[in-house]
mmCIF file of the C-alpha atoms, coordinates in Angstrom:
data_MODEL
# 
_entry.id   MODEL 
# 
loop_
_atom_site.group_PDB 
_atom_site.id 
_atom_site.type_symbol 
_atom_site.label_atom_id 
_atom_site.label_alt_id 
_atom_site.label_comp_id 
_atom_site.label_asym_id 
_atom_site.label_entity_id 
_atom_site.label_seq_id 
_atom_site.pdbx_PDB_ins_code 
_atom_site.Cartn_x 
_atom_site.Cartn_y 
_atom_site.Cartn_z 
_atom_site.occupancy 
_atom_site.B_iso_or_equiv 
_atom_site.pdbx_formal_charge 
_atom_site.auth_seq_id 
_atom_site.auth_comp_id 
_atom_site.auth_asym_id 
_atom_site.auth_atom_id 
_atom_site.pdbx_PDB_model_num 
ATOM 1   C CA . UNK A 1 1   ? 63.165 185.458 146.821 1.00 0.00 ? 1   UNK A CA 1 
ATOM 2   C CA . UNK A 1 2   ? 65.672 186.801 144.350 1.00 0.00 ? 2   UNK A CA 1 
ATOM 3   C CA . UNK A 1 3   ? 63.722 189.330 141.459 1.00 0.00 ? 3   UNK A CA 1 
ATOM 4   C CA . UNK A 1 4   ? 65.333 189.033 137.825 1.00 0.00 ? 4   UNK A CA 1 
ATOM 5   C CA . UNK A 1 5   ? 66.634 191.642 135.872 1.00 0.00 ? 5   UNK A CA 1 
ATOM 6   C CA . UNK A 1 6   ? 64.427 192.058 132.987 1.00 0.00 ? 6   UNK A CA 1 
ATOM 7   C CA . UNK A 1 7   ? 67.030 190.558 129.944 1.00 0.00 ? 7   UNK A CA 1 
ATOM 8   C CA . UNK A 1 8   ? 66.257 187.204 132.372 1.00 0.00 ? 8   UNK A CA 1 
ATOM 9   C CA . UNK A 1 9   ? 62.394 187.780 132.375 1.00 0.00 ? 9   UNK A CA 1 
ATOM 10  C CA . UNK A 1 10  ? 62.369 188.082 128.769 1.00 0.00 ? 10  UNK A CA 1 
ATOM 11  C CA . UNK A 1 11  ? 64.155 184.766 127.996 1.00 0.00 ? 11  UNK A CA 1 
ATOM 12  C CA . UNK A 1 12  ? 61.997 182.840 130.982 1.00 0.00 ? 12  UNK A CA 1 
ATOM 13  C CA . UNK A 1 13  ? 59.161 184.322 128.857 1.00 0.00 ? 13  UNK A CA 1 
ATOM 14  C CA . UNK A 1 14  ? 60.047 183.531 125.818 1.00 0.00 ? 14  UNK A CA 1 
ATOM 15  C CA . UNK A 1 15  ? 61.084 179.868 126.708 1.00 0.00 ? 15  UNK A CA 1 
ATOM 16  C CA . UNK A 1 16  ? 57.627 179.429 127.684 1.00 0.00 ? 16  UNK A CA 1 
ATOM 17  C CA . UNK A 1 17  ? 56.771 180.508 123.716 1.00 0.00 ? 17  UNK A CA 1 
ATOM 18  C CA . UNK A 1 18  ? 55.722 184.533 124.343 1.00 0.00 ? 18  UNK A CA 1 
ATOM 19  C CA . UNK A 1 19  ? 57.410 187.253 122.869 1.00 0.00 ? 19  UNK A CA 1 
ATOM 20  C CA . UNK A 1 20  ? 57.598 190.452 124.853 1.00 0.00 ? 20  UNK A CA 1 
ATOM 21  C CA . UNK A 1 21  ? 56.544 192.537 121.472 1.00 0.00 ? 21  UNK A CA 1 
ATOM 22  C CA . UNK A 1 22  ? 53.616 190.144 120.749 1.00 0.00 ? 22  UNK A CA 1 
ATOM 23  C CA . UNK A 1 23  ? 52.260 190.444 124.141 1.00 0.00 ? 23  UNK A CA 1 
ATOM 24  C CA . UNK A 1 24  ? 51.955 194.422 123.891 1.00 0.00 ? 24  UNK A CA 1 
ATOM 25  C CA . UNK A 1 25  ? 51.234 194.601 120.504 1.00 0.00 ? 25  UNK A CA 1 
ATOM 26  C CA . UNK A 1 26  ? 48.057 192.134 121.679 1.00 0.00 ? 26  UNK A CA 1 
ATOM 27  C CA . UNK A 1 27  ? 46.762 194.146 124.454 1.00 0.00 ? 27  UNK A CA 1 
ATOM 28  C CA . UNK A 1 28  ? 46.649 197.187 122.386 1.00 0.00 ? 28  UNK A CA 1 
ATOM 29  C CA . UNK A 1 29  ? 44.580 195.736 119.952 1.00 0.00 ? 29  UNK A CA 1 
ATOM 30  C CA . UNK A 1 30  ? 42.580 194.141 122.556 1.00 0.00 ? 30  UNK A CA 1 
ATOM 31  C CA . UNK A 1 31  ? 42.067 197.472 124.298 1.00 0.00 ? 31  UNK A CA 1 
ATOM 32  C CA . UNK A 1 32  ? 41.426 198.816 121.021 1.00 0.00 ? 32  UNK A CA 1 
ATOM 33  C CA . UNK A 1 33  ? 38.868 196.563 120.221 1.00 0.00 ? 33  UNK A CA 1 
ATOM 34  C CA . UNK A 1 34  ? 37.471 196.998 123.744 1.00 0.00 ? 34  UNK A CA 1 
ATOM 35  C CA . UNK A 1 35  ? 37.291 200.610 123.495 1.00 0.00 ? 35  UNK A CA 1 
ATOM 36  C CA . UNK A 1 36  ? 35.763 200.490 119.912 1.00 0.00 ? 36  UNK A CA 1 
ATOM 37  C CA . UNK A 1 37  ? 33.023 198.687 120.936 1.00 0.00 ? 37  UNK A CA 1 
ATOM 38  C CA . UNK A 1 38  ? 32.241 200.615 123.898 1.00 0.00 ? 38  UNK A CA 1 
ATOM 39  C CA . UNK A 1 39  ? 31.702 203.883 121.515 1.00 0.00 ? 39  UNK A CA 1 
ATOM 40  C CA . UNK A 1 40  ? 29.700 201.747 119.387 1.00 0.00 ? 40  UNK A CA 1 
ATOM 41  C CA . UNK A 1 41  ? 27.404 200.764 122.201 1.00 0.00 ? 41  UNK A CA 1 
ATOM 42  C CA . UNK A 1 42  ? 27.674 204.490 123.407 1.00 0.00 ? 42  UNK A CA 1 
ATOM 43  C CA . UNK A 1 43  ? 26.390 205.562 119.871 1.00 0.00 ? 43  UNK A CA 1 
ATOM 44  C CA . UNK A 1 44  ? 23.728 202.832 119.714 1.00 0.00 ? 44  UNK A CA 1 
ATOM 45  C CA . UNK A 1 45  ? 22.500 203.996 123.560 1.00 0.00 ? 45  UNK A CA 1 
ATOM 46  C CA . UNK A 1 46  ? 22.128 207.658 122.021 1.00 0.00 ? 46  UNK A CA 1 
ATOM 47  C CA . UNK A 1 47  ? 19.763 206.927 119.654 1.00 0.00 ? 47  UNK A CA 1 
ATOM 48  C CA . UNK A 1 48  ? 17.369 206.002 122.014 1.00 0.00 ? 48  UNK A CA 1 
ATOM 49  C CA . UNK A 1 49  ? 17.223 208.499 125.096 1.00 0.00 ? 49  UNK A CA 1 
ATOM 50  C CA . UNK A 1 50  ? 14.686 207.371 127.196 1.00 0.00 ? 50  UNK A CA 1 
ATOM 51  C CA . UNK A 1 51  ? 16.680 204.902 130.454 1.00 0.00 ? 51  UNK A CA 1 
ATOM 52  C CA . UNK A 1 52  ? 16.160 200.997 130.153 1.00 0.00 ? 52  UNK A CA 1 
ATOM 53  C CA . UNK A 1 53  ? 13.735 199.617 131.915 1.00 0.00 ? 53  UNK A CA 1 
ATOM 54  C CA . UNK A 1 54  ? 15.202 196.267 132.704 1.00 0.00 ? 54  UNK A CA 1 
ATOM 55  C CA . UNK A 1 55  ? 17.598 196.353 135.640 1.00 0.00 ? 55  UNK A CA 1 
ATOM 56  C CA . UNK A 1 56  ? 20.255 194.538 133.096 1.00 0.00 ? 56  UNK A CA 1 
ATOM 57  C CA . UNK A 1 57  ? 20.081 196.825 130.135 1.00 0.00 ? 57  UNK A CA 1 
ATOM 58  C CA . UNK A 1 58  ? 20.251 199.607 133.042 1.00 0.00 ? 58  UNK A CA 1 
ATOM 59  C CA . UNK A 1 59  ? 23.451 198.419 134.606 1.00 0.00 ? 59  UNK A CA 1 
ATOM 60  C CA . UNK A 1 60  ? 24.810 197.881 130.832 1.00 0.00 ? 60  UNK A CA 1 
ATOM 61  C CA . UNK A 1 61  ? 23.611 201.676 129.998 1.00 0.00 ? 61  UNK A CA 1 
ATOM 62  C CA . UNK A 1 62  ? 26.124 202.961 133.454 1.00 0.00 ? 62  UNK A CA 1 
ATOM 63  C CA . UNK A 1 63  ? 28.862 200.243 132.367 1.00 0.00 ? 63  UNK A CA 1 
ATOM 64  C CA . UNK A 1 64  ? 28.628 201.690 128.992 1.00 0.00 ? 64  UNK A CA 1 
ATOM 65  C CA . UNK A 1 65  ? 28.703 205.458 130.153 1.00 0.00 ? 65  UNK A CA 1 
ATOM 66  C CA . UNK A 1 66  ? 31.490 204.741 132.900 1.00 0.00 ? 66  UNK A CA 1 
ATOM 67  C CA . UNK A 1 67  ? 33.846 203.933 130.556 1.00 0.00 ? 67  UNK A CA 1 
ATOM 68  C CA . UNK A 1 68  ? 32.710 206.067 127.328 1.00 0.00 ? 68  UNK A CA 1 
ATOM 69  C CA . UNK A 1 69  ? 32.017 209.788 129.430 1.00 0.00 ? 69  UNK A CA 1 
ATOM 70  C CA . UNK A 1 70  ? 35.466 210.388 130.620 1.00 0.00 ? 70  UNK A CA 1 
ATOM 71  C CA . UNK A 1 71  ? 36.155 210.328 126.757 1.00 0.00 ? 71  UNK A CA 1 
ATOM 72  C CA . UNK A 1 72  ? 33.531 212.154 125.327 1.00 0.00 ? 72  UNK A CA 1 
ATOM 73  C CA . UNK A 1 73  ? 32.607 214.732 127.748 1.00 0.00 ? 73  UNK A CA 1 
ATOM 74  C CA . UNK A 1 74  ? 36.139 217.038 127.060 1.00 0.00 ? 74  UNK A CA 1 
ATOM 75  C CA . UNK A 1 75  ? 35.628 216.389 123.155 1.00 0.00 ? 75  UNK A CA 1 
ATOM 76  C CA . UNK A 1 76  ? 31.767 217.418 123.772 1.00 0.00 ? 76  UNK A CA 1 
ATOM 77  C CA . UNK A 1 77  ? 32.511 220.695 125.902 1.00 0.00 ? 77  UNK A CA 1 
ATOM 78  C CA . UNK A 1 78  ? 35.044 222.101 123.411 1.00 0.00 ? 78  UNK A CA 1 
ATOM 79  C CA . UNK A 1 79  ? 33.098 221.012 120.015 1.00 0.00 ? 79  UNK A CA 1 
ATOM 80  C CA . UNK A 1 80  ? 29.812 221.848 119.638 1.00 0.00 ? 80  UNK A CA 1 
ATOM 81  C CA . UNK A 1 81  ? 27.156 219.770 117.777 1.00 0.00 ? 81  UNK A CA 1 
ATOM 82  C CA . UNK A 1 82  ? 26.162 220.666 114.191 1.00 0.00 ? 82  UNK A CA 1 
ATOM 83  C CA . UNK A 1 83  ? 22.651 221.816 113.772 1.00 0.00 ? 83  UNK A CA 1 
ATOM 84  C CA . UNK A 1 84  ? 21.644 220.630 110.969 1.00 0.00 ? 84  UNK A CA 1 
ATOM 85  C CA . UNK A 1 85  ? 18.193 222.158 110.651 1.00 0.00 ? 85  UNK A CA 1 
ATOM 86  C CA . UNK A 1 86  ? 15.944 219.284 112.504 1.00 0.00 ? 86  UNK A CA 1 
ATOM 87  C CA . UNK A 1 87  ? 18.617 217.833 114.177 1.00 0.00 ? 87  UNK A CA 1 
ATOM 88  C CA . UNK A 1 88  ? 22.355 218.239 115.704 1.00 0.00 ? 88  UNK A CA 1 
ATOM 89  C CA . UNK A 1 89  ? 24.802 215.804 114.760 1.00 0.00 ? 89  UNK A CA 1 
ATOM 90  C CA . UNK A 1 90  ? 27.124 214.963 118.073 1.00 0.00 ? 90  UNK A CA 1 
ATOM 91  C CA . UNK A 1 91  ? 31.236 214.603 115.690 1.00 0.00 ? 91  UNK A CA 1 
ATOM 92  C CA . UNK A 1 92  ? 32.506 213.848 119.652 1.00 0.00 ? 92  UNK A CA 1 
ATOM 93  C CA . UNK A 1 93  ? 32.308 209.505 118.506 1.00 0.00 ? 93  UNK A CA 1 
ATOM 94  C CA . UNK A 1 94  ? 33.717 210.484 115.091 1.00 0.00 ? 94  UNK A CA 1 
ATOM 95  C CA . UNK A 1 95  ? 36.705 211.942 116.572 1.00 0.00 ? 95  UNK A CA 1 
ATOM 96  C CA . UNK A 1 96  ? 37.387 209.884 119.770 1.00 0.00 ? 96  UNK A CA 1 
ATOM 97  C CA . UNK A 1 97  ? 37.166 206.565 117.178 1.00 0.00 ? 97  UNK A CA 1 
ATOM 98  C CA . UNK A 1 98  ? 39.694 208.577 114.603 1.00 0.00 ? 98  UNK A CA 1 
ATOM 99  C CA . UNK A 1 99  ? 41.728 209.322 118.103 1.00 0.00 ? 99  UNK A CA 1 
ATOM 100 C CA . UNK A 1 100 ? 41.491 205.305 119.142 1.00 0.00 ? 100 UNK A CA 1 
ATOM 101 C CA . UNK A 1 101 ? 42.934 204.370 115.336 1.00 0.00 ? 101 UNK A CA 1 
ATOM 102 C CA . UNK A 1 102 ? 45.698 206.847 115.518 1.00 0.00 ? 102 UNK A CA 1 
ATOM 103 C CA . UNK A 1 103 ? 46.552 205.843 119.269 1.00 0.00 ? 103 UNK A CA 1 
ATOM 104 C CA . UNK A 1 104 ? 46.772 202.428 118.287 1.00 0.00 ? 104 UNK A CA 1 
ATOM 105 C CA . UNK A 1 105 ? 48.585 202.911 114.796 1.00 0.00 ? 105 UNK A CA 1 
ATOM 106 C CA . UNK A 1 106 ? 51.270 205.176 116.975 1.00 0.00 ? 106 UNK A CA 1 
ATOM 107 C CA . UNK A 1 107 ? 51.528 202.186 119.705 1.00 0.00 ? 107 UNK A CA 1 
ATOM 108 C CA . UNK A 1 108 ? 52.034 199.723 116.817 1.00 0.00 ? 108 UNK A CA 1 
ATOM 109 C CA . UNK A 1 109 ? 54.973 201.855 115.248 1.00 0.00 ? 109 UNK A CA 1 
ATOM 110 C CA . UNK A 1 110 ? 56.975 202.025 118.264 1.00 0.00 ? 110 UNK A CA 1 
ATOM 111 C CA . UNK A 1 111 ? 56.341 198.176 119.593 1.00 0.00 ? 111 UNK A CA 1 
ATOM 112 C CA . UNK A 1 112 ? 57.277 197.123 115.659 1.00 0.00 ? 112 UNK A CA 1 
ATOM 113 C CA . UNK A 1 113 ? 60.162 199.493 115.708 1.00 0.00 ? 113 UNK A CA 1 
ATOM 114 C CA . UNK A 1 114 ? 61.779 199.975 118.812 1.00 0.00 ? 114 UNK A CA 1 
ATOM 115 C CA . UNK A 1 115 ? 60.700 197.198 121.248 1.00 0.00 ? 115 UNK A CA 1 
ATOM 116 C CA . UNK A 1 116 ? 60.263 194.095 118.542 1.00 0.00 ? 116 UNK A CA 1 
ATOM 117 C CA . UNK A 1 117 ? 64.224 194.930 117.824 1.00 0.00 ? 117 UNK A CA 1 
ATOM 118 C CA . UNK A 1 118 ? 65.281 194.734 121.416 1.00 0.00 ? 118 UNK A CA 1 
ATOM 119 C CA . UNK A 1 119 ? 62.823 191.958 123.036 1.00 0.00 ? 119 UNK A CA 1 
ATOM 120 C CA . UNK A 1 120 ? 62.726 189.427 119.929 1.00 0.00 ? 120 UNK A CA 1 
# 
């Protein structure tokens, strides 16, 4: 089996109808999107801290931290909660969700401007 350079898998791709710079600029915003919600669940699971009960909502609750922790936690050990006299208010979600914007509005920028010009 002979492999193609990639000039030749870009035009076998894009005879089938997909663009190279469509395809990335896709699974950005679908990893974006993905991520997104994942904090949003994250936040949601906070509010209430005692575990599910139901083996589901339990194995959502891990999913949900798997994916989320590895995120927070080095935001959360270097900024501290605000005590607001009653209660702290966690700014890690704030600033991981500003991070997820920026990461994907940097991503954008260089598939728009550097690979969209080269792929098609």
């Amino acid at each position: 089996m002979e492999f193609l350079p990639e000039s030749a898998i870009a035009l076998v791709l894009q005879d089938f109808g997909f663009r190279i710079s469509a395809l990335l600029a896709n699974t950005v915003n679908y990893a974006f999107y993905i991520l997104f919600g994942f904090v949003i669940a994250w936040i949601l699971f906070s509010w209430f801290p005692g575990y599910p009960s139901s083996p589901l909502f339990q194995g959502i609750y891990n999913a949900v931290g798997a994916v989320v922790n590895p995120i927070m936690m080095p935001i959360r050990s270097r900024i501290p909660p605000l005590n607001l006299g009653g209660f702290a208010l966690d700014l890690s979600p704030i600033i991981v969700i500003f991070g997820l914007y920026i990461g994907r509005s940097l991503l954008m920028l260089v598939i728009d401007n550097f690979i969209r010009p080269v792929t098609g």
